[in-house]
C-alpha positions as CSV (number, residue, x, y, z in Angstrom):
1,X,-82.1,-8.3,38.9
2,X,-79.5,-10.5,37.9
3,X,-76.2,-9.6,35.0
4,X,-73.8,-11.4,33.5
5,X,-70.6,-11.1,33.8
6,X,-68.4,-11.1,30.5
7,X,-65.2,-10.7,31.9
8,X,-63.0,-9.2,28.6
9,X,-59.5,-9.4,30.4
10,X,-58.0,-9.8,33.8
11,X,-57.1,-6.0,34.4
12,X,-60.9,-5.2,33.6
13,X,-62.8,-7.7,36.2
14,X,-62.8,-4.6,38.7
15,X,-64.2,-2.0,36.3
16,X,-67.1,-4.8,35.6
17,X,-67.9,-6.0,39.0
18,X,-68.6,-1.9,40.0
19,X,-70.5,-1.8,37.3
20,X,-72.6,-4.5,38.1
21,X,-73.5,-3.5,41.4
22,X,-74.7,-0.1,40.4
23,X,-76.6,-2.1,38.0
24,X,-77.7,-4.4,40.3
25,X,-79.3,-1.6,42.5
26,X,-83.2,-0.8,41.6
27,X,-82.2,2.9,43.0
28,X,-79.4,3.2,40.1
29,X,-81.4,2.0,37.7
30,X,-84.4,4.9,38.7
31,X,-81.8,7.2,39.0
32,X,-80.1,9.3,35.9
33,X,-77.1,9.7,37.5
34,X,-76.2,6.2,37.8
35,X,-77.2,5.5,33.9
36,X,-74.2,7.8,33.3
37,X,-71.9,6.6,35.7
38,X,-72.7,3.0,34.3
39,X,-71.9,4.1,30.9
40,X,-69.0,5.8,31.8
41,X,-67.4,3.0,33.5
42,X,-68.5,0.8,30.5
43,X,-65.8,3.0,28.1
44,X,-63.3,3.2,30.6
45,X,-62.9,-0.1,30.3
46,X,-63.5,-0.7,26.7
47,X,-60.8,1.8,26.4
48,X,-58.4,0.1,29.0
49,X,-58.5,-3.0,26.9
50,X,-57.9,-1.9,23.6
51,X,-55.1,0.0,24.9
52,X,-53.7,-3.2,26.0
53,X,-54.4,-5.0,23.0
54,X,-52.4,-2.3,20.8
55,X,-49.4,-2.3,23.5
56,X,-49.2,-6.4,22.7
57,X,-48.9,-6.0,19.3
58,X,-44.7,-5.0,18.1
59,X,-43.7,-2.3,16.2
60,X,-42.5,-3.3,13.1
61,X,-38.3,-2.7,12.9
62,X,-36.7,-0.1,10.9
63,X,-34.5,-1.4,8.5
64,X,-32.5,0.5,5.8
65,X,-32.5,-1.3,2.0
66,X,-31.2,-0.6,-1.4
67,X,-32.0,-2.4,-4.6
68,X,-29.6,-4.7,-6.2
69,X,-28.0,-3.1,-9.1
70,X,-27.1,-4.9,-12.0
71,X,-23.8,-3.0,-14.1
72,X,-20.6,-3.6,-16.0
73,X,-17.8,-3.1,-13.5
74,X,-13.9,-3.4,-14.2
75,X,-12.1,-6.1,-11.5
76,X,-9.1,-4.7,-9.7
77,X,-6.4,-7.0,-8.1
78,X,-4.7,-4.8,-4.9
79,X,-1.5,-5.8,-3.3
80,X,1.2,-4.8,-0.4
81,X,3.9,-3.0,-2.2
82,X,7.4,-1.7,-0.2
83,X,8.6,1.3,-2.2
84,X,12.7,1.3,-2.7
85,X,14.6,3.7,-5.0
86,X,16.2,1.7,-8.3
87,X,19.9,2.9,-6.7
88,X,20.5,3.4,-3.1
89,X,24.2,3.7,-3.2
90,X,26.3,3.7,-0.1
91,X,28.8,6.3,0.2
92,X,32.1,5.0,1.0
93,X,35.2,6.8,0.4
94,X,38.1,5.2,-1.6
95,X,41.1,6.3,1.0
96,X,41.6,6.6,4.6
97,X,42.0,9.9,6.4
98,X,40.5,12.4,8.7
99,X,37.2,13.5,7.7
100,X,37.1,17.3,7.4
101,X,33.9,19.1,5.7
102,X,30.1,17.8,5.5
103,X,28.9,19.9,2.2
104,X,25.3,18.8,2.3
105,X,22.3,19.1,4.7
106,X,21.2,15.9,6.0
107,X,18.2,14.9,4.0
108,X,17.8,17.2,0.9
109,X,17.8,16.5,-2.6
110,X,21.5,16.4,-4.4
111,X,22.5,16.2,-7.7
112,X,24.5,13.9,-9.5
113,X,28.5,14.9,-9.2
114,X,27.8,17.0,-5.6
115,X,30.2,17.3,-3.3
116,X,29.1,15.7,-0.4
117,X,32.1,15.2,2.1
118,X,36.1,16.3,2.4
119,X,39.1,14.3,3.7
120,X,42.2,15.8,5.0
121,X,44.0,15.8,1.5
122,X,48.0,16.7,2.9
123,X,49.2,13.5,2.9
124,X,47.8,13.0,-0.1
125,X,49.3,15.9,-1.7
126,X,53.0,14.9,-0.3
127,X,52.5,12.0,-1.6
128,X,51.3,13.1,-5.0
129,X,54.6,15.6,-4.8
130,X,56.7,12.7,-3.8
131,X,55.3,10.7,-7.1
132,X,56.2,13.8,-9.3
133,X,59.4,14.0,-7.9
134,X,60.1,10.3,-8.9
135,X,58.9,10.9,-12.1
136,X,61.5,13.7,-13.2
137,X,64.0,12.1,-11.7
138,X,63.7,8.8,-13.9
139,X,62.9,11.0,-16.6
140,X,66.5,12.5,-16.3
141,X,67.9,9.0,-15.8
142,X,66.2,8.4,-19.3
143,X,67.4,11.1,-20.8
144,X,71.3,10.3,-20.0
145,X,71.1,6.5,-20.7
146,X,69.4,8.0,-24.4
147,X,72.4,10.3,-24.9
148,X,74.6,7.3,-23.7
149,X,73.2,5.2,-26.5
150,X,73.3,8.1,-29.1
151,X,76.8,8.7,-28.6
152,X,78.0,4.9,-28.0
153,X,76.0,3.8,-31.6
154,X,78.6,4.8,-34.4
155,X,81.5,4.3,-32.5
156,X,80.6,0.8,-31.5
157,X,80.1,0.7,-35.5
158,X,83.7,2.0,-35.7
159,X,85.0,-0.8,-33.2
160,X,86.3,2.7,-31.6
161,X,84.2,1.1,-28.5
162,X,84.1,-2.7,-27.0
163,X,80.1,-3.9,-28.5
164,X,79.4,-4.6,-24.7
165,X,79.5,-1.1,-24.2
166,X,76.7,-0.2,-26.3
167,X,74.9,-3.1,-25.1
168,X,74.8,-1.9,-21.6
169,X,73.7,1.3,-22.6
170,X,70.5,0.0,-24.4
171,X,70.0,-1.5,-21.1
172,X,70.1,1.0,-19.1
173,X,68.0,3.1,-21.7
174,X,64.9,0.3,-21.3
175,X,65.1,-0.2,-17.4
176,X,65.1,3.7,-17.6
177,X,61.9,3.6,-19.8
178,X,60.3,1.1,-17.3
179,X,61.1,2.9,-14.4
180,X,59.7,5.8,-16.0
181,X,56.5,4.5,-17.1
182,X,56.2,3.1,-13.3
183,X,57.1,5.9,-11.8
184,X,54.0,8.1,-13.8
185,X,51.9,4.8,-12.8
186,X,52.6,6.1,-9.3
187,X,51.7,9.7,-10.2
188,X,48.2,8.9,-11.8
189,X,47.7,6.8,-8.3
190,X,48.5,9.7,-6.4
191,X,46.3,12.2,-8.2
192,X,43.4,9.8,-7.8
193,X,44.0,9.3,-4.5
194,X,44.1,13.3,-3.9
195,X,41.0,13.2,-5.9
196,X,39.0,11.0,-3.9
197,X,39.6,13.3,-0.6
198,X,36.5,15.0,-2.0
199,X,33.2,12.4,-1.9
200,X,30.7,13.0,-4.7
201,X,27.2,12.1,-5.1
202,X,27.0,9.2,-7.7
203,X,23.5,9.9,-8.7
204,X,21.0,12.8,-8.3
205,X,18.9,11.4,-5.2
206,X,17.9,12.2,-1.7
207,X,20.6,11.8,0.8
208,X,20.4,10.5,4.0
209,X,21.9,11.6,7.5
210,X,26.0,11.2,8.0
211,X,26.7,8.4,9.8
212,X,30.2,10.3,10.5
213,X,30.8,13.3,11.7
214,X,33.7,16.0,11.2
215,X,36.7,14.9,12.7
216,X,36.4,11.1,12.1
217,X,38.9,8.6,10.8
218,X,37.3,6.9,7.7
219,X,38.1,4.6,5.5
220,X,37.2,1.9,2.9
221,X,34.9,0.2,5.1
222,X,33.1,3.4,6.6
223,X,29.8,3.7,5.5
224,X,29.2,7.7,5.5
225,X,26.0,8.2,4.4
226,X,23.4,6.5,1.2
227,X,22.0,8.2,-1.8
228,X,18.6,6.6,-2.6
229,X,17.4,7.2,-6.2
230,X,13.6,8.0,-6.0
231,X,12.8,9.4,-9.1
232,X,11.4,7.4,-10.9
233,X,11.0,5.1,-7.4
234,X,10.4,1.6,-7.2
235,X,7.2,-0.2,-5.9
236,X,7.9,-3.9,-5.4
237,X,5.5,-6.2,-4.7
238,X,4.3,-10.0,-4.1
239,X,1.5,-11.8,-6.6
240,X,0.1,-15.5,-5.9
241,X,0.7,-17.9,-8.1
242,X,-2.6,-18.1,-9.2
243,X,-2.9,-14.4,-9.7
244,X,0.0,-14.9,-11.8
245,X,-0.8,-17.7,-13.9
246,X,-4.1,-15.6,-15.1
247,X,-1.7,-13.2,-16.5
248,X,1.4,-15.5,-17.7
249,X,0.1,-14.7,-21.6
250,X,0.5,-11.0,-20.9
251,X,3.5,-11.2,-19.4
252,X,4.8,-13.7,-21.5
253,X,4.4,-11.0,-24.2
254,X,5.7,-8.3,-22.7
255,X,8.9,-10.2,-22.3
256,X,9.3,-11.4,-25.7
257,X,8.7,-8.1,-27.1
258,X,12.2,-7.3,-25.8
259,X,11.3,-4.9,-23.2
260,X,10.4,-5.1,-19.6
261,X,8.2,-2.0,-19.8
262,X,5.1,-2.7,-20.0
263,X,1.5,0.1,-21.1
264,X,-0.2,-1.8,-17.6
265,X,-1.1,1.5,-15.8
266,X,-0.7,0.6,-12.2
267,X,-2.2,2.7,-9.4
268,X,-0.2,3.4,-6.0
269,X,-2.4,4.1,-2.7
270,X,-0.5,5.4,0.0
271,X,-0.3,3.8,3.2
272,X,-2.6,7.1,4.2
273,X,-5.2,5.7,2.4
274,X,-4.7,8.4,-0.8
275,X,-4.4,7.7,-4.2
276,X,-1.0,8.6,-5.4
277,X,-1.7,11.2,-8.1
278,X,0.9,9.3,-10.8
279,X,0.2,6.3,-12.4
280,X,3.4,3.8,-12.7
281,X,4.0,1.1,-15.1
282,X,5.0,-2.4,-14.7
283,X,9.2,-2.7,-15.0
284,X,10.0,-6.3,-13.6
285,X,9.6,-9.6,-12.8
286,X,11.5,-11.9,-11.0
287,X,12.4,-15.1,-12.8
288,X,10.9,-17.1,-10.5
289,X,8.4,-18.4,-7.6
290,X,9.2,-18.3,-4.5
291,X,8.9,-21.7,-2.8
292,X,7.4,-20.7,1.0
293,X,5.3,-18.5,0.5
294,X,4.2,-19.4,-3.8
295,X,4.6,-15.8,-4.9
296,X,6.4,-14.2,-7.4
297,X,7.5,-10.7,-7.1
298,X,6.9,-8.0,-9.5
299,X,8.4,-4.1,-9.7
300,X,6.1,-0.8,-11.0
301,X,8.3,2.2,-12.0
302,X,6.4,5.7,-10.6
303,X,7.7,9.3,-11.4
304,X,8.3,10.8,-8.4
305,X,10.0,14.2,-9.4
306,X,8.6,15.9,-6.0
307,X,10.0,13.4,-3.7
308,X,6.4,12.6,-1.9
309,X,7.2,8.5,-2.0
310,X,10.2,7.7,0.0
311,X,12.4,4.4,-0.1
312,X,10.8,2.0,2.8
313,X,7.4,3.5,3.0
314,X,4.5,0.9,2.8
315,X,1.4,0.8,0.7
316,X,-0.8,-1.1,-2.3
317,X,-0.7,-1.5,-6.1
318,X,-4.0,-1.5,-8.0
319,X,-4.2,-3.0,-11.4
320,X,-7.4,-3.5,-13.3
321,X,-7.3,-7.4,-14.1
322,X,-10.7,-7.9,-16.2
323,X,-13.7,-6.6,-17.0
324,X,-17.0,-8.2,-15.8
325,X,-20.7,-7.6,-17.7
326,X,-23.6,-7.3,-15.7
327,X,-22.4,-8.0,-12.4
328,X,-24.6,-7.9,-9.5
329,X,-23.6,-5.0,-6.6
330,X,-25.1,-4.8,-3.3
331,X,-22.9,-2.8,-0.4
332,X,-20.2,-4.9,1.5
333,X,-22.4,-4.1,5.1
334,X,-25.2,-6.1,3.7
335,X,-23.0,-9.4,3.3
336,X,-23.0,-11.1,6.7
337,X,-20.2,-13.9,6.9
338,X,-21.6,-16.7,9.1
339,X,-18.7,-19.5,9.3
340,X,-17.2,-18.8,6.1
341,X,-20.4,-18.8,4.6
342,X,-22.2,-15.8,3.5
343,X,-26.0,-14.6,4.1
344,X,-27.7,-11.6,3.0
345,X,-31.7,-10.7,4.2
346,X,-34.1,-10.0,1.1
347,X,-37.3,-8.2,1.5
348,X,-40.2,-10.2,0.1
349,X,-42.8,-9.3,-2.1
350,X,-44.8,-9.0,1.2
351,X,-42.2,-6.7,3.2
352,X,-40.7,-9.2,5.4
353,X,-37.3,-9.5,5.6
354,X,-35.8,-13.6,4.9
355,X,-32.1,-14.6,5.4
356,X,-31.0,-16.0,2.2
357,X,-27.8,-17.8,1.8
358,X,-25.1,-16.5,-1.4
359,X,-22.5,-16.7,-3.3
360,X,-19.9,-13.8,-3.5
361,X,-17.1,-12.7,-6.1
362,X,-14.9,-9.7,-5.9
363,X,-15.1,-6.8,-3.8
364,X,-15.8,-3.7,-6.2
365,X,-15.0,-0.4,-4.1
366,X,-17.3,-0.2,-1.7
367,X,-19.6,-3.2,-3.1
368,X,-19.5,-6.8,-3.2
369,X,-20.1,-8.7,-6.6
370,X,-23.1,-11.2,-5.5
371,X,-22.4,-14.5,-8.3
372,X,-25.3,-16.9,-6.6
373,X,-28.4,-16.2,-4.3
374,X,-30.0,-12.8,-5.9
375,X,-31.7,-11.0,-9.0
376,X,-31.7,-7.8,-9.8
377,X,-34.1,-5.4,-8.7
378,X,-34.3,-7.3,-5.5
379,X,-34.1,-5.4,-2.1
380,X,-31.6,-6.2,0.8
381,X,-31.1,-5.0,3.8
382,X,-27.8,-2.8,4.5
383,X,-28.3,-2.1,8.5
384,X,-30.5,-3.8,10.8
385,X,-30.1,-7.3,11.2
386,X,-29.8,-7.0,15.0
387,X,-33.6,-5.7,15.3
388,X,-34.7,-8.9,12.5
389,X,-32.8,-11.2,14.5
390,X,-34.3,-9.7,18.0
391,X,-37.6,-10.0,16.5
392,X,-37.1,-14.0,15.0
393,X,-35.9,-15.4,18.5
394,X,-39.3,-13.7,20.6
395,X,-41.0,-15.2,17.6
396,X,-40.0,-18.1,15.9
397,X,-42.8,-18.1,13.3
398,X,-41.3,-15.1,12.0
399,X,-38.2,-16.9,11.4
400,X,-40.0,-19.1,8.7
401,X,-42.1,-16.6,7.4
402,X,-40.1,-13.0,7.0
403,X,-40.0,-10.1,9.7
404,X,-42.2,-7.4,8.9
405,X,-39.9,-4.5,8.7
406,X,-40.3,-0.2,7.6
407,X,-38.3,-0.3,5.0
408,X,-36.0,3.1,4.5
409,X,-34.0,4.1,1.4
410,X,-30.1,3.3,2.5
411,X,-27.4,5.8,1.4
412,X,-24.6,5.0,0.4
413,X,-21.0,6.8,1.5
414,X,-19.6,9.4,-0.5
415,X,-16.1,8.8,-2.0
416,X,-13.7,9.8,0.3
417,X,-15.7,8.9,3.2
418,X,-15.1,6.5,5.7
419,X,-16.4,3.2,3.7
420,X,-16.5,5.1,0.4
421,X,-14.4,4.5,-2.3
């Protein structure tokens, strides 16, 4: 007796050709035991087949999606701000001499009017004694020319005396008067002098570390130590031109209201990353554009009582700009940037996943404002390209068509997170 084969697949040619000579023996067929062994080999190869059918088909990827959400959303312009206090005076002293006392610690917090440093003041006192000393001594000069020209005064009206006489005692009574008023010139210079042996804070501040040290010859051109100002503090900081020009009317108006204050309340984000817990307010504009770089620079006034913001530290200004209605928001990860032009893949109705090319606005924490490309309600991936794009190049069908995916709620990061808000 004679069977066909019907050969379902390569790796199940052996399973039929044994079953085929058990088949193909009249003693198999009389006997029980080789009806069973026939049908056994039968499934084991019906099962060997579908199991390699299933292992040919792919797994659909895992993808994770969120919806796009449609909302009002304020627009924020950020920029790199350098903070600097509105004073940062350098403390010089005003006369030469041999430095003798640092009264501050290097560092702290001083007040307006603190001592900070001491000269030698000796020669300063001699010399202040020396002035005094010059001073009673015209004074009595003075005082005996004026008794000259007391006396000499009715009896030059007599003709008892020559006229001259009188004349040179007038003289001598002015030059006397000069001399004087010179000498206590010299006093008052002396004094200050005396005075500024003793170095006082100018404003209340922080105050850095001496540049000289106890012992040291200073002078006019020694630069001791600097008192930076930092409350309020200073956050300067560089706009475009076009970022300007959108805001010329407010500024404009700020200006002719005869203040530079401004009610702008303008964040400060710490080069940590932290939200300074004070808002500041825009104090100044420069009067004009820089040429190289088209920027014009622009101050905001924080308080800064605690002395957390220090003069030179880095970090960013945040001003809400405008208001948007009904913007579209999908995350930032789901924006792929493909030669300056953007992409995002959109689950179909069917649940394949398409590139579609878009449009983007402003970034919006941790979104991206989507202006052309998508609808709300729509769903776009946030992580798994890699696995779509794997799964396009083995098939390029799918390219045209969508990727079947498993689509899985995406979550977004908490505030405070890395990539939150």
């Amino acid at each position: 007796m004679s069977v066909r084969r019907n050969t379902v697949c390569e790796g199940c040619f052996i399973g039929h050709h044994e079953a085929e000579s058990i088949l193909g023996n009249p003693a198999g067929w009389r006997s029980r035991a080789g009806l069973l062994i026939c049908a056994a080999l039968l499934l084991l190869v019906l099962a060997a087949c579908g199991k390699k059918e299933e292992a040919a088909k792919p797994t659909p990827p895992e993808v994770l999606v969120t919806e796009v959400v449609q909302q009002d959303v304020p627009i924020y312009g950020q920029w790199v701000a350098t903070l600097s206090g509105p004073v940062n005076a350098d403390i010089t002293p005003k006369v030469q001499g041999y430095l003798l006392k640092q009264d501050y610690v290097n560092g702290s917090l001083v007040k307006k009017g603190q001592l900070l440093f001491e000269i030698d003041p000796r020669p300063f006192i001699a010399s202040l004694d020396q002035a005094k000393a010059e001073v009673a001594r015209t004074q009595a000069q003075l005082d005996r020319f004026t008794a000259d020209v007391q006396r000499d005064t009715p009896l030059a009206a007599q003709n008892a005396i020559p006229a001259k006489q009188l004349d040179t005692d007038l003289a001598n009574q002015a030059a006397a008067k000069a001399q004087l008023q010179a000498d206590k010139a010299n006093q008052v210079n002396a004094e200050l002098n005396l005075g500024w042996t003793k170095v006082y804070s100018p404003v209340d501040g922080i105050a850095g570390v001496a540049n000289s040290q106890v012992g040291d010859l200073v002078g006019t051109n020694t630069k001791m130590a600097t008192v930076s100002q930092v409350n309020p503090i200073w956050a300067y900081y560089n706009i475009s031109e076009a970022d300007y020009l959108a805001n010329a009317a407010a500024i404009s108006k700020i200006l002719r209201s005869g203040t530079i204050k401004s009610d702008i309340a303008v964040e400060f984000i710490q080069a940590n990353n932290e939200p300074y817990p004070y808002k500041g307010t825009i104090i100044f504009v420069n009067r004009q554009i820089t040429a190289g770089t088209g920027t014009i620079q622009l101050a905001a006034a924080f308080p800064n009582k605690d002395a957390i913001l220090r003069p030179g530290g880095f970090g960013q200004v945040r001003i809400r700009t405008r208001h948007r209605a009904n913007a579209l928001l999908i995350p930032q990860p789901a924006v792929i940037e493909v030669q300056t032009n953007y992409q995002v893949a959109v689950l179909n109705p069917e649940g394949r996943a398409v590139f579609r090319p878009v449009k983007v606005g402003d970034r919006v924490g941790t979104n991206w404002i989507i202006t052309d490309g998508l609808k709300p309600g729509e769903k776009v991936v946030v992580d798994g390209f890699q696995k779509i794009q794997m799964a396009a190049a083995a098939n390029p069908q799918l390219a045209k068509e969508g990727v079947p995916v498993i689509a899985k709620p995406y979550v977004a990061p908490a505030a405070g997170a890395p990539g939150g808000n």
